[in-house]
Structure formats: C-alpha cells, structure tokens
N, CA, C and O atoms as a GROMACS GRO file, in nm:
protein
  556
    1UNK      N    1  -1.269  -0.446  -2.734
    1UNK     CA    2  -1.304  -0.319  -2.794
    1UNK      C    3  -1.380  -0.234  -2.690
    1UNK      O    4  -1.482  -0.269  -2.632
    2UNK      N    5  -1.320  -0.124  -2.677
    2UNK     CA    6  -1.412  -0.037  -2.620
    2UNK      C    7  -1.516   0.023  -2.644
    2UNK      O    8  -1.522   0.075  -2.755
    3UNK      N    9  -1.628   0.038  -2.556
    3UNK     CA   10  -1.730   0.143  -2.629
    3UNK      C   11  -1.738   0.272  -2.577
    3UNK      O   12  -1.836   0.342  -2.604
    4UNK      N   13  -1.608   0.332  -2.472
    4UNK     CA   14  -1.602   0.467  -2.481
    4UNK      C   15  -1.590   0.596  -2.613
    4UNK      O   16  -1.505   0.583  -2.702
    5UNK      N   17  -1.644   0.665  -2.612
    5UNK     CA   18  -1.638   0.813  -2.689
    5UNK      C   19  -1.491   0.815  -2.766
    5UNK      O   20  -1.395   0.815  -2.689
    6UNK      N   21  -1.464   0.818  -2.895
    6UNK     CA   22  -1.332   0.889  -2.904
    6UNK      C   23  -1.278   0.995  -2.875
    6UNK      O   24  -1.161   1.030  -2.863
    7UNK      N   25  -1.379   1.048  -2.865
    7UNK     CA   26  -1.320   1.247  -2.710
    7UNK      C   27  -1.279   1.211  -2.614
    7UNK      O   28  -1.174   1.255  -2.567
    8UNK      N   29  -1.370   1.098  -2.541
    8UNK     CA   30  -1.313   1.067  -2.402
    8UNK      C   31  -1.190   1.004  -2.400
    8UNK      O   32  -1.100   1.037  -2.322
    9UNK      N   33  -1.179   0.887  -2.506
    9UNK     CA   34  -1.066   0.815  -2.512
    9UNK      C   35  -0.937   0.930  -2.472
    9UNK      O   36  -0.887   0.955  -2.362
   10UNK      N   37  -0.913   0.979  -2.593
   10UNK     CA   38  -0.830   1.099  -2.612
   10UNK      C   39  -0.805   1.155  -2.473
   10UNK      O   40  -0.702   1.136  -2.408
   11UNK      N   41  -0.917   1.230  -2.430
   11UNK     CA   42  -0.889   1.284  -2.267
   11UNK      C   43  -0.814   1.213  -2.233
   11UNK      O   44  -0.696   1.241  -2.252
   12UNK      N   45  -0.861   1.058  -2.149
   12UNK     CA   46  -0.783   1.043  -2.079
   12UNK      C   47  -0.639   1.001  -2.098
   12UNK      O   48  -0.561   0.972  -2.008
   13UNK      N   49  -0.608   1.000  -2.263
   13UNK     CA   50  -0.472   1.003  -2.296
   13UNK      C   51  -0.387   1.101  -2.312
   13UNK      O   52  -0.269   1.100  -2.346
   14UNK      N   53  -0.471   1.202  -2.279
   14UNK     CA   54  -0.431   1.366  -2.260
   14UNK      C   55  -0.369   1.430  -2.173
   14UNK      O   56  -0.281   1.516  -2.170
   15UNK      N   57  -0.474   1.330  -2.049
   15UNK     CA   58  -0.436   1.418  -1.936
   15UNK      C   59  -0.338   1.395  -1.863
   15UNK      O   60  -0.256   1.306  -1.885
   16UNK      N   61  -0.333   1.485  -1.754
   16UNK     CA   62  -0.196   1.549  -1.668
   16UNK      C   63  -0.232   1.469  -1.574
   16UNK      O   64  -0.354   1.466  -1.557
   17UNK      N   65  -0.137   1.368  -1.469
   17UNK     CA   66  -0.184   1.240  -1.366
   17UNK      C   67  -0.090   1.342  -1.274
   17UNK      O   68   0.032   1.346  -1.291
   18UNK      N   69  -0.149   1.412  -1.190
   18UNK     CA   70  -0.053   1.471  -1.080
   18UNK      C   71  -0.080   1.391  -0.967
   18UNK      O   72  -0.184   1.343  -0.922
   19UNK      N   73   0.090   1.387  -0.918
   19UNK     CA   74   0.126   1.355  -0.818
   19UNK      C   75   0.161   1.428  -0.671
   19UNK      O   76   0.271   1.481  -0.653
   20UNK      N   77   0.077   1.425  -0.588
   20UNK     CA   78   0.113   1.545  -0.499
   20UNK      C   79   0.218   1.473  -0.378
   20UNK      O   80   0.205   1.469  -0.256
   21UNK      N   81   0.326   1.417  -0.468
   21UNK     CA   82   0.460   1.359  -0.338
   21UNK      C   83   0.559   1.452  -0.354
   21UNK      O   84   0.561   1.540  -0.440
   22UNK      N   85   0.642   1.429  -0.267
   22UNK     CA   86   0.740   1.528  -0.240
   22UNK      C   87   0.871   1.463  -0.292
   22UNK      O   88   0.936   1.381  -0.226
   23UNK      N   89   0.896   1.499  -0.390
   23UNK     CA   90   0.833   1.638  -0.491
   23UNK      C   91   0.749   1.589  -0.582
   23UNK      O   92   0.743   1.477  -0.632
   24UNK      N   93   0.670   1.707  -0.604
   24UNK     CA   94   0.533   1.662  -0.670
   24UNK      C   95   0.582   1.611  -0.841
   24UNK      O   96   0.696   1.629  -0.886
   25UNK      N   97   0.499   1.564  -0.896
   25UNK     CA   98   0.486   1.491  -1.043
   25UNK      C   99   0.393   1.463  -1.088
   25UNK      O  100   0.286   1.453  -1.027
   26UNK      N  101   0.420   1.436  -1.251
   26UNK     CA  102   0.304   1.441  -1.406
   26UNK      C  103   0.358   1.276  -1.446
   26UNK      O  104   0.465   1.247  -1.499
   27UNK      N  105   0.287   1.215  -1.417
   27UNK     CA  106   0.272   1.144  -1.494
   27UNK      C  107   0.181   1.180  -1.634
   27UNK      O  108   0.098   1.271  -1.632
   28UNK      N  109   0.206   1.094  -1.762
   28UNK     CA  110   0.201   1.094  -1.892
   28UNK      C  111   0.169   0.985  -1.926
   28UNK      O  112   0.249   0.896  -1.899
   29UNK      N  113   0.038   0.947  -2.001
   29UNK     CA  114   0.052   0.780  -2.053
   29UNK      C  115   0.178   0.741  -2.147
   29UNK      O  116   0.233   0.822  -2.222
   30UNK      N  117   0.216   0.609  -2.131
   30UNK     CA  118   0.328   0.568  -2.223
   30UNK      C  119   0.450   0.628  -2.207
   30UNK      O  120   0.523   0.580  -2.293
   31UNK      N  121   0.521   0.722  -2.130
   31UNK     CA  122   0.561   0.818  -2.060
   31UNK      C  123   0.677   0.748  -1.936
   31UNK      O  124   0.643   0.748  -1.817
   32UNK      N  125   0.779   0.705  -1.969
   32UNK     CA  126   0.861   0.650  -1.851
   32UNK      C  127   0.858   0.775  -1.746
   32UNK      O  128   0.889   0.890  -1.780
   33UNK      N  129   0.827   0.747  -1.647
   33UNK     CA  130   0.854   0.844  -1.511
   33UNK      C  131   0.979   0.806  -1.430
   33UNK      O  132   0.991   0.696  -1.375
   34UNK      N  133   1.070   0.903  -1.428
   34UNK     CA  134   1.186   0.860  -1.324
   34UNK      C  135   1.122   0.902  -1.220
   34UNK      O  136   1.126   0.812  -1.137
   35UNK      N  137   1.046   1.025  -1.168
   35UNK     CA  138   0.983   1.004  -1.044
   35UNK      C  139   0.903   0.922  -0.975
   35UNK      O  140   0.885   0.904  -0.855
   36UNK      N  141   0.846   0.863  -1.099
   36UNK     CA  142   0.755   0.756  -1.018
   36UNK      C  143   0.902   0.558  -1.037
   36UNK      O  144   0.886   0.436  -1.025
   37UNK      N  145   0.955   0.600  -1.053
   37UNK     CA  146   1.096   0.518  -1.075
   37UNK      C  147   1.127   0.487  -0.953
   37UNK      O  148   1.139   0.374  -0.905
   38UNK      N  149   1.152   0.674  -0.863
   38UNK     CA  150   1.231   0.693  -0.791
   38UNK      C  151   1.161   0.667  -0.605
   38UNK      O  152   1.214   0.640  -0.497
   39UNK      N  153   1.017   0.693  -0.652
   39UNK     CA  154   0.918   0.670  -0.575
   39UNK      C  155   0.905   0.514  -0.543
   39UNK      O  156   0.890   0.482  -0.425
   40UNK      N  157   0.909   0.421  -0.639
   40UNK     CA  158   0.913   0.266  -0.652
   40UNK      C  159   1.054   0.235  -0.541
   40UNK      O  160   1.068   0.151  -0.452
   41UNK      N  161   1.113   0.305  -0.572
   41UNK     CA  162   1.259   0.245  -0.475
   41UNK      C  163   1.254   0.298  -0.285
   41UNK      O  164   1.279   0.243  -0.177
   42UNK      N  165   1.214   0.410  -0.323
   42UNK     CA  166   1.154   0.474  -0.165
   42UNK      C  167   1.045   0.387  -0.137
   42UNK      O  168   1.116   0.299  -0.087
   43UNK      N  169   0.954   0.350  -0.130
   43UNK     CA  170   0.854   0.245  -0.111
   43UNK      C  171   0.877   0.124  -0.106
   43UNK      O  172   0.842   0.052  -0.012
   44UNK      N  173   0.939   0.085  -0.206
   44UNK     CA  174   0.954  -0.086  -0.173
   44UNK      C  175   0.875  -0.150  -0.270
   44UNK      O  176   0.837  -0.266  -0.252
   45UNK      N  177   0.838  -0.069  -0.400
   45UNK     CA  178   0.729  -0.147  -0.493
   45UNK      C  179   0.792  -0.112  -0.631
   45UNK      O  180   0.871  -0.024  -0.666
   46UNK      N  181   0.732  -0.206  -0.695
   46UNK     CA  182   0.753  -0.231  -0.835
   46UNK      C  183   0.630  -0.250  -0.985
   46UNK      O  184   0.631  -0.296  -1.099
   47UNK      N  185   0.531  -0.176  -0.890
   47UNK     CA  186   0.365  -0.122  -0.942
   47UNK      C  187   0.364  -0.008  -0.905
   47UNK      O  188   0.450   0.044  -0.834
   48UNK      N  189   0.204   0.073  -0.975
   48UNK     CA  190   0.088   0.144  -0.935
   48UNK      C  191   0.018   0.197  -0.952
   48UNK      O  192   0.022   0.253  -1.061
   49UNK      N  193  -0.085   0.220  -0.877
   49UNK     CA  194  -0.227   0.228  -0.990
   49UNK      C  195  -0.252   0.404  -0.927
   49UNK      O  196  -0.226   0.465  -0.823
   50UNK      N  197  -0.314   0.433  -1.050
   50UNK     CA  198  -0.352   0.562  -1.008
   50UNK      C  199  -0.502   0.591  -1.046
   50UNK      O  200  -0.522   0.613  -1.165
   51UNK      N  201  -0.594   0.593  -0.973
   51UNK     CA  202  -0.741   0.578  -0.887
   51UNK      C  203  -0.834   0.737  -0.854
   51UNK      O  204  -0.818   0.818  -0.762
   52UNK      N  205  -0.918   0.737  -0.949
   52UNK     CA  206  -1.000   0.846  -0.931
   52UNK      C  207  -1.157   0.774  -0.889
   52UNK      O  208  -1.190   0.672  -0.950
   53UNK      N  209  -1.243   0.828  -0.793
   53UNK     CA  210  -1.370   0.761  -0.764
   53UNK      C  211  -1.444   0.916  -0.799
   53UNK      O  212  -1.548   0.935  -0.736
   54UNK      N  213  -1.412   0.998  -0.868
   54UNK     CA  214  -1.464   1.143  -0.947
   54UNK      C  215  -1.538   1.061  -1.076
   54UNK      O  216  -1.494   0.976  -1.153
   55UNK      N  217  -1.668   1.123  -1.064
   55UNK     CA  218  -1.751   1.122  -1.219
   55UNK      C  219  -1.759   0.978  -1.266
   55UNK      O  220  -1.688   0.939  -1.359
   56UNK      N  221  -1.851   0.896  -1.201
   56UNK     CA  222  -1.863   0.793  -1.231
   56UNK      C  223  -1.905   0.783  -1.356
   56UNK      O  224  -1.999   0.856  -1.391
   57UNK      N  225  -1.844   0.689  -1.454
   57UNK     CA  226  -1.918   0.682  -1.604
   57UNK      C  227  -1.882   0.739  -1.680
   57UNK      O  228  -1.908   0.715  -1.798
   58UNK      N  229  -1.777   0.878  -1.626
   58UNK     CA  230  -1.785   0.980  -1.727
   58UNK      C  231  -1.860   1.064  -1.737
   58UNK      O  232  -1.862   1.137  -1.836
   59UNK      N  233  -1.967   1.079  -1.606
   59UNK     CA  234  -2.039   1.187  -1.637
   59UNK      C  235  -2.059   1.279  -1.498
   59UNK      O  236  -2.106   1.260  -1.386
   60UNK      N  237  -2.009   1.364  -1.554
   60UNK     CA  238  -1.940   1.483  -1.426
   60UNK      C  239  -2.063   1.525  -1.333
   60UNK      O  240  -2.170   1.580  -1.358
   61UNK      N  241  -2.012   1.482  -1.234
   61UNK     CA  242  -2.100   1.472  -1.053
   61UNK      C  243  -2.042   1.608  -1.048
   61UNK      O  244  -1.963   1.661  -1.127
   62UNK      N  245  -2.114   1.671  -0.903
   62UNK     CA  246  -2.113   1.812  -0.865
   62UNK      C  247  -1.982   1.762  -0.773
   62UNK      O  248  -1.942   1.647  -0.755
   63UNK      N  249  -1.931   1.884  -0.722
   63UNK     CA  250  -1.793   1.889  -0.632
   63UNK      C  251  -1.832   1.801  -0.479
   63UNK      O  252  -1.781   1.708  -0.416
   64UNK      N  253  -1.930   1.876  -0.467
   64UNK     CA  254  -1.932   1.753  -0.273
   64UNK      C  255  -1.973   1.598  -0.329
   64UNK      O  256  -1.915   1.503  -0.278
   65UNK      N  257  -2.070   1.577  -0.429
   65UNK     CA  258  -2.031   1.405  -0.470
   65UNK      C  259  -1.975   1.323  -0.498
   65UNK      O  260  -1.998   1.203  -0.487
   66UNK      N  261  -1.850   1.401  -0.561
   66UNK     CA  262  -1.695   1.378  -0.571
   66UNK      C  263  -1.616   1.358  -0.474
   66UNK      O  264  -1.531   1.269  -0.464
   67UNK      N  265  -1.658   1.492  -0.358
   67UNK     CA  266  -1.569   1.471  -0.253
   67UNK      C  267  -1.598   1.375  -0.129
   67UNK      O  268  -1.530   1.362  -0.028
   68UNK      N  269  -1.724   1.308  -0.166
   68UNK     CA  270  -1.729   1.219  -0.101
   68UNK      C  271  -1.688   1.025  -0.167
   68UNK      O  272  -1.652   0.911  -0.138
   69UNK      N  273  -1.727   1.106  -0.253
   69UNK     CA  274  -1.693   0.980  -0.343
   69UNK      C  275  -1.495   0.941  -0.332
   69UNK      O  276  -1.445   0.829  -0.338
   70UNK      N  277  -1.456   1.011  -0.324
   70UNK     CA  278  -1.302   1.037  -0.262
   70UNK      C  279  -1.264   1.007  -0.143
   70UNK      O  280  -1.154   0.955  -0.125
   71UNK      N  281  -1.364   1.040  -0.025
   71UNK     CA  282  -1.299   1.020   0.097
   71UNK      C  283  -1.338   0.850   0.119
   71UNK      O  284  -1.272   0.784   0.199
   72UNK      N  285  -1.448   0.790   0.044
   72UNK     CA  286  -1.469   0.629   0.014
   72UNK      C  287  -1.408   0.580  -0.052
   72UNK      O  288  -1.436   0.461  -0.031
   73UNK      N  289  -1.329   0.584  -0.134
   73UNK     CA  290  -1.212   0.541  -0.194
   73UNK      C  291  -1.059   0.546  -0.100
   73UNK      O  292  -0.991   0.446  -0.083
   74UNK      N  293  -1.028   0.662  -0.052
   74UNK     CA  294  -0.941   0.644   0.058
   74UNK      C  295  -0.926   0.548   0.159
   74UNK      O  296  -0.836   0.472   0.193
   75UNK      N  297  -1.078   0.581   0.208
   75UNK     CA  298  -1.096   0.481   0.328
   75UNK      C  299  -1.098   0.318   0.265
   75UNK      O  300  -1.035   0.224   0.313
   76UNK      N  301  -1.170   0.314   0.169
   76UNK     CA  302  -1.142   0.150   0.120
   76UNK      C  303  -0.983   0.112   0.126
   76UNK      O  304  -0.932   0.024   0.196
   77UNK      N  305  -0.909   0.212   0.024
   77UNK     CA  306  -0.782   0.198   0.028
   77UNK      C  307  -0.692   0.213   0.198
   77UNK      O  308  -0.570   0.197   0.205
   78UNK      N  309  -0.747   0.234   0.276
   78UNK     CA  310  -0.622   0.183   0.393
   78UNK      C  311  -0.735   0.066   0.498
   78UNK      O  312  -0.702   0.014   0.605
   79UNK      N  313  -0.843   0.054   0.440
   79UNK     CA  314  -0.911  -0.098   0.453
   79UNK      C  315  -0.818  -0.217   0.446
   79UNK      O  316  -0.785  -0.306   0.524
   80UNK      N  317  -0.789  -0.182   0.318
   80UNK     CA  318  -0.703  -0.285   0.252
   80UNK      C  319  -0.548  -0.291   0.226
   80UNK      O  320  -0.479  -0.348   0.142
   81UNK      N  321  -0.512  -0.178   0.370
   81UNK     CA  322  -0.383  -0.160   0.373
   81UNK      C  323  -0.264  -0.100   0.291
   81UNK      O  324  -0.143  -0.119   0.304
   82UNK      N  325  -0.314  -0.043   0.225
   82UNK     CA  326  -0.242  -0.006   0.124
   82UNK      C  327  -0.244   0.193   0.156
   82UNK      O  328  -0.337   0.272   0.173
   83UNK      N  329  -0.106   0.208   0.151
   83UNK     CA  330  -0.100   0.397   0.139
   83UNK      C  331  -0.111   0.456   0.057
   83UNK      O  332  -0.097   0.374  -0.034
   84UNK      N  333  -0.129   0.555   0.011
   84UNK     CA  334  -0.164   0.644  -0.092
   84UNK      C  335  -0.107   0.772  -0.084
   84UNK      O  336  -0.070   0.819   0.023
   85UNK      N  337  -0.093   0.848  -0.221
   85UNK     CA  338  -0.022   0.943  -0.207
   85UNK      C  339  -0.120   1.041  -0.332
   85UNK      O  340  -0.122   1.021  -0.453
   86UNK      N  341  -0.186   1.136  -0.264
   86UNK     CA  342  -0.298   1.210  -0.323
   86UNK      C  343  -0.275   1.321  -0.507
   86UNK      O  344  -0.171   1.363  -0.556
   87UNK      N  345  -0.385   1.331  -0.548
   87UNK     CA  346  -0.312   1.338  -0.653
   87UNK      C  347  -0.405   1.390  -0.769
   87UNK      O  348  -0.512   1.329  -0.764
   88UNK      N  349  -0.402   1.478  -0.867
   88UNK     CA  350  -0.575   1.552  -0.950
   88UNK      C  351  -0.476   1.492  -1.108
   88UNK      O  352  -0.358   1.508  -1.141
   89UNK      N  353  -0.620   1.403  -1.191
   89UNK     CA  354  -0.612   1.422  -1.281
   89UNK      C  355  -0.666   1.541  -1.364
   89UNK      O  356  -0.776   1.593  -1.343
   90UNK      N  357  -0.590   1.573  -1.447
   90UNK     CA  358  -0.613   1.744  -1.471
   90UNK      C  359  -0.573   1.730  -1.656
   90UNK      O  360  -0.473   1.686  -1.714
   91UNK      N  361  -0.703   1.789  -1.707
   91UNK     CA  362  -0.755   1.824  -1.856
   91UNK      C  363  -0.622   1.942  -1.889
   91UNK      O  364  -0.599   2.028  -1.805
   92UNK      N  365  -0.559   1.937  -1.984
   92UNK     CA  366  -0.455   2.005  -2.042
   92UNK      C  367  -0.554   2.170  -2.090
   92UNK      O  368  -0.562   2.291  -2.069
   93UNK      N  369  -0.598   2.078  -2.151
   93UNK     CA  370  -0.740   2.258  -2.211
   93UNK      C  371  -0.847   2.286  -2.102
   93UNK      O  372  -0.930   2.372  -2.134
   94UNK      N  373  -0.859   2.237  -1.996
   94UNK     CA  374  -0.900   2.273  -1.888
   94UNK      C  375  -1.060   2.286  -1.938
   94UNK      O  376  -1.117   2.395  -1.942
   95UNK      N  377  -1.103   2.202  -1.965
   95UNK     CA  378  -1.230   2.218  -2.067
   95UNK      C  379  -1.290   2.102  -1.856
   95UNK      O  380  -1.342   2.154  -1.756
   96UNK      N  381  -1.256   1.981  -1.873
   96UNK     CA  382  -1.286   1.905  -1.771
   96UNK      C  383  -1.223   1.946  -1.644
   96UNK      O  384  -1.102   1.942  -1.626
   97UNK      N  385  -1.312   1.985  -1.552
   97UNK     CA  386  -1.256   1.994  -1.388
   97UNK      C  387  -1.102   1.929  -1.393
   97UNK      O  388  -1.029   1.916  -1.491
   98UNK      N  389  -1.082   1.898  -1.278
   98UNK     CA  390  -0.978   1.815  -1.225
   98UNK      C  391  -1.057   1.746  -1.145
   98UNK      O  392  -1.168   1.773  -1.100
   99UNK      N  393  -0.988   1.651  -1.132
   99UNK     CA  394  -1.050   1.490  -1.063
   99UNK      C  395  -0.950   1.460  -0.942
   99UNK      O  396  -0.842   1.406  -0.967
  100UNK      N  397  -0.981   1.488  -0.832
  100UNK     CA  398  -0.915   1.448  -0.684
  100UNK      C  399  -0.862   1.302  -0.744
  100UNK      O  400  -0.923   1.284  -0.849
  101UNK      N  401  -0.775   1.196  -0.718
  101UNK     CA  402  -0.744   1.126  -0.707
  101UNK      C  403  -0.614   1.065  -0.642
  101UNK      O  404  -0.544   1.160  -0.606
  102UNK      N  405  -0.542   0.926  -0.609
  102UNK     CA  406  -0.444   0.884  -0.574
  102UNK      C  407  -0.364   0.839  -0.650
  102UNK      O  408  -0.391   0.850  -0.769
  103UNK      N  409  -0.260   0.785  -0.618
  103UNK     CA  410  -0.139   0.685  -0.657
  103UNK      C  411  -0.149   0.581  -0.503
  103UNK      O  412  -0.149   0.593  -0.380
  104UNK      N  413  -0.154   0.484  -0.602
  104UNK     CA  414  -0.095   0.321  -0.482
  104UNK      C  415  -0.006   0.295  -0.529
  104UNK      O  416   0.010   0.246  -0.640
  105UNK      N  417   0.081   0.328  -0.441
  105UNK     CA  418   0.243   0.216  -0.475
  105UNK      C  419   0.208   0.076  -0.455
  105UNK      O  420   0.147   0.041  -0.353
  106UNK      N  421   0.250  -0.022  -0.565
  106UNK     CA  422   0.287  -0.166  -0.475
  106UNK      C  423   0.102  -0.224  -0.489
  106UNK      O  424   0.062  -0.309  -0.409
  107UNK      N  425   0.026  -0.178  -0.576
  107UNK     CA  426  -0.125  -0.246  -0.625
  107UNK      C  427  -0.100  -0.273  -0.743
  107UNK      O  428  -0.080  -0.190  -0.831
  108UNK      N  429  -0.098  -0.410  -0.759
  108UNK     CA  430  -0.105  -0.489  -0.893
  108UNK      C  431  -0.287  -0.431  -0.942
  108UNK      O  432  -0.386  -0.375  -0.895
  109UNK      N  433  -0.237  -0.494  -1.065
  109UNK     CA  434  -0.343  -0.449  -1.174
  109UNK      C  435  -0.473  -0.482  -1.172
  109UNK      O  436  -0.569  -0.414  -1.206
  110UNK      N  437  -0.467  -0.647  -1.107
  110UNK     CA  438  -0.604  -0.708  -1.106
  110UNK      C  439  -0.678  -0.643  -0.981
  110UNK      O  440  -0.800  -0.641  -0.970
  111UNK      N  441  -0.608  -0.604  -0.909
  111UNK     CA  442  -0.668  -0.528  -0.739
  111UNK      C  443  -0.686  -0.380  -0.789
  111UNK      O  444  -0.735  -0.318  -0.695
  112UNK      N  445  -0.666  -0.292  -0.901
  112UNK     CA  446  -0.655  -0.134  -0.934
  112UNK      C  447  -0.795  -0.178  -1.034
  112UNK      O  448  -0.883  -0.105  -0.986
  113UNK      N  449  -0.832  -0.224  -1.098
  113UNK     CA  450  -0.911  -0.297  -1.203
  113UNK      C  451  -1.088  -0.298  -1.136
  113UNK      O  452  -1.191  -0.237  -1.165
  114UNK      N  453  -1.045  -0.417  -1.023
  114UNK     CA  454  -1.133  -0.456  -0.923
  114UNK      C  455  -1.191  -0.296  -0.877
  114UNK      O  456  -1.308  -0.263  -0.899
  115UNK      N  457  -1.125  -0.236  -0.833
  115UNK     CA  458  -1.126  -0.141  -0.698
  115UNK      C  459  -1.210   0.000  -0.838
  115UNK      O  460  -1.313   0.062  -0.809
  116UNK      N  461  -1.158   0.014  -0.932
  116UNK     CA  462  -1.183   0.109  -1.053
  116UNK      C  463  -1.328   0.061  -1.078
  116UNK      O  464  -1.415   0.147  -1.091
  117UNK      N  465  -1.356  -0.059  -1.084
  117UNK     CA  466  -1.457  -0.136  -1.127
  117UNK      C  467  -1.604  -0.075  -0.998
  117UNK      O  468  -1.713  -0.039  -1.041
  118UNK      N  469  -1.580  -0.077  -0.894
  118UNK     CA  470  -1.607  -0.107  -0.786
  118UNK      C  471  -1.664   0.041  -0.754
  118UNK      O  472  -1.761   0.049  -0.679
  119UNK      N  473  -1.615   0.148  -0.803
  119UNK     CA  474  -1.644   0.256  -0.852
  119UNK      C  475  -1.697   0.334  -0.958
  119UNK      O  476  -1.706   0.457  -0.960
  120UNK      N  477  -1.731   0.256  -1.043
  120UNK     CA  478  -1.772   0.290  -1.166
  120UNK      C  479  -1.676   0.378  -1.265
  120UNK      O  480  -1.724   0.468  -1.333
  121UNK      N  481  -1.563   0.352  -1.268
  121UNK     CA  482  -1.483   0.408  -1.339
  121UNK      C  483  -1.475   0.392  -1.478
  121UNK      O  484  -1.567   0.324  -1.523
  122UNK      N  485  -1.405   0.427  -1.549
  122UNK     CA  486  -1.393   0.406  -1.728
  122UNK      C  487  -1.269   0.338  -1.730
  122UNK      O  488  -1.247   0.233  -1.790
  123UNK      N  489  -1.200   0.393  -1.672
  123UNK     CA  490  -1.064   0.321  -1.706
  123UNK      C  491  -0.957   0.338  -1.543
  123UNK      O  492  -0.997   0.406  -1.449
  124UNK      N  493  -0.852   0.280  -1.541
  124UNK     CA  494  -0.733   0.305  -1.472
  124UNK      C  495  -0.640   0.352  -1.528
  124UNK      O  496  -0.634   0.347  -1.651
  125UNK      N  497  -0.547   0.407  -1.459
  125UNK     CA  498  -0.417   0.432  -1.488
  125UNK      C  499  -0.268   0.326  -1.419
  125UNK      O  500  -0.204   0.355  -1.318
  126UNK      N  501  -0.249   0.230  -1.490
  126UNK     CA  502  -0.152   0.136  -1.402
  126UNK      C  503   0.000   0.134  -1.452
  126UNK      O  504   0.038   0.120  -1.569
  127UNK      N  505   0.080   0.153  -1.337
  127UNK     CA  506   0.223   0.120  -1.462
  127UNK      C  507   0.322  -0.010  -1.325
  127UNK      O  508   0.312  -0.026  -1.203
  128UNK      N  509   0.408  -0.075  -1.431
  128UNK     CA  510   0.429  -0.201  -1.373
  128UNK      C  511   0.580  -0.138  -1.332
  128UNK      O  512   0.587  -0.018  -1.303
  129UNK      N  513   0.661  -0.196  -1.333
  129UNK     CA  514   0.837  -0.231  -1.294
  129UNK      C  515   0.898  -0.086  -1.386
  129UNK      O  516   0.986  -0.007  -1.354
  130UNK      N  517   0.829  -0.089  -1.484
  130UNK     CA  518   0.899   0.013  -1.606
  130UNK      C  519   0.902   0.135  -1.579
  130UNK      O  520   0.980   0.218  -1.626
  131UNK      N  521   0.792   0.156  -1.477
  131UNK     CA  522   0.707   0.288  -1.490
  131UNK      C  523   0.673   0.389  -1.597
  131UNK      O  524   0.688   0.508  -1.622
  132UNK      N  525   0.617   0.276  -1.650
  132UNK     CA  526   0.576   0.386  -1.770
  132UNK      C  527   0.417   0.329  -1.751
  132UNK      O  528   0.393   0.208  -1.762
  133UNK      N  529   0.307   0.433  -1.720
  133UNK     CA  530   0.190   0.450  -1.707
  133UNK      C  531   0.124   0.416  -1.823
  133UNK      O  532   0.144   0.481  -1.926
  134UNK      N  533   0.024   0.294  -1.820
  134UNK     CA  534  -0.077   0.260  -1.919
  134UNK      C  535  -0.236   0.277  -1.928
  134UNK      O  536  -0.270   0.170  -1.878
  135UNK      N  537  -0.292   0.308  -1.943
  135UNK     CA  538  -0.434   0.328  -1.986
  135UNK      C  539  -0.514   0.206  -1.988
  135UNK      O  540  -0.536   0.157  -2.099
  136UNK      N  541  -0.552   0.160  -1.908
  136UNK     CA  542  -0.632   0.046  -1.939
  136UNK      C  543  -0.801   0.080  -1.901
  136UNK      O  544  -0.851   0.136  -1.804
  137UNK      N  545  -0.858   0.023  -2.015
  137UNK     CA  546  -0.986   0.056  -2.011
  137UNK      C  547  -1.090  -0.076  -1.960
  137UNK      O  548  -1.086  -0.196  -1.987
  138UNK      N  549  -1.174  -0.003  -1.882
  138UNK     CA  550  -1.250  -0.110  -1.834
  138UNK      C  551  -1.440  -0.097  -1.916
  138UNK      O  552  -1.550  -0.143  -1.886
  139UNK      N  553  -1.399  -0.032  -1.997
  139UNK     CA  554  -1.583  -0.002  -2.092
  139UNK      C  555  -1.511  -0.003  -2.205
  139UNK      O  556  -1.567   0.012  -2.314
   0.00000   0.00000   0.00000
C-alpha cells in the first residue's frame, strides 16, 4: 500500500513521459508505445526505465537544484554504463513544472528501483518487452 497523496497518485498517472529521441515521443502509463517498441529494436533492449532525480519526495526544489540534481543522475547513469536518451515529465494542466528526466533502454526494474530509490524518488516509470509503461511506486 502506498502512502502517497491521491492527487499525486493521479499526477503521475496523468502525466506526459516525453521522449526527446528522434523522433521525439509520449509515453502514457498502461499505454503500449510502438515508439518505444521501435526504439527497443534500434538498441538492442527489451526494457526501460524512465528516471527523474527532479523534486525529491514530491516536493518541488527550485530550477538550479533540479538541474543539478539531473546532471548527478546522468553522470551515475554512464557510471554504470548505460545511455540515455533525455526526456521532461510534463503535468497535462500544467499546474506542476516539468521534470528534466531520461529513458534507459535495456535497465531492468530492480536497477531503475535501486537508482529511483537512491534519489529520493516516489515512484518510477518502467516498461518490460511489451512496452507498455507501468507506474511503480516506491512510498
């Protein structure tokens, strides 16, 4: 059981997961993506997690604490070898900023989890073989 907000919940089942690849894309929770389908076959993967280190907790940091909080998440992520392809989760009613974030092709769940964790995040965004993007909550 979670003990996030039912507002927040909602958000993040709301929001718009942009993809800034060429060509750019929305992911949608629950939401089969042929771009991110099509992206899995260009890559070589059959995962991926999509990773914001914006607003730890849920509670909205100013823009340069974000943007640093971003460029430490990057850098962890090619630490650990893995590429990324940049990317704003974005509020439909535009009520919440947008949130800098990535896509990892080819990061299983327990390593997107870890790494979300590791950041103080609320939740991930992970989708497996199907590509259809799930919500998993970590509070």
């Amino acid at each position: 059981m979670s003990t996030l907000a039912r507002s927040t919940l909602i958000a993040y089942l709301e929001c718009r997961y942009e993809v800034h690849a060429q060509p750019a894309f929305v992911l949608r929770i629950g939401e089969r993506s042929r771009a991110l389908a099509a992206l899995y076959a260009r890559r070589g993967a059959d995962c991926a997690a999509y990773l914001s280190a914006c607003n730890p907790r849920g509670d909205l940091a100013d823009m340069e604490w974000n943007a640093r909080a971003t460029r430490r998440l990057r850098r962890a992520l090619e630490r650990l070898g893995y590429a990324w392809v940049p990317g704003c989760g974005r509020d439909p009613a535009g009520v919440w900023p947008g949130e800098a974030s990535v896509l990892v092709p080819g990061m299983g769940l327990a390593e997107a989890t870890a790494i979300a964790r590791r950041f103080a995040q609320n939740a991930v965004v992970w989708s497996a073989a199907d590509a259809r993007p799930q919500l998993v909550l970590l509070r």
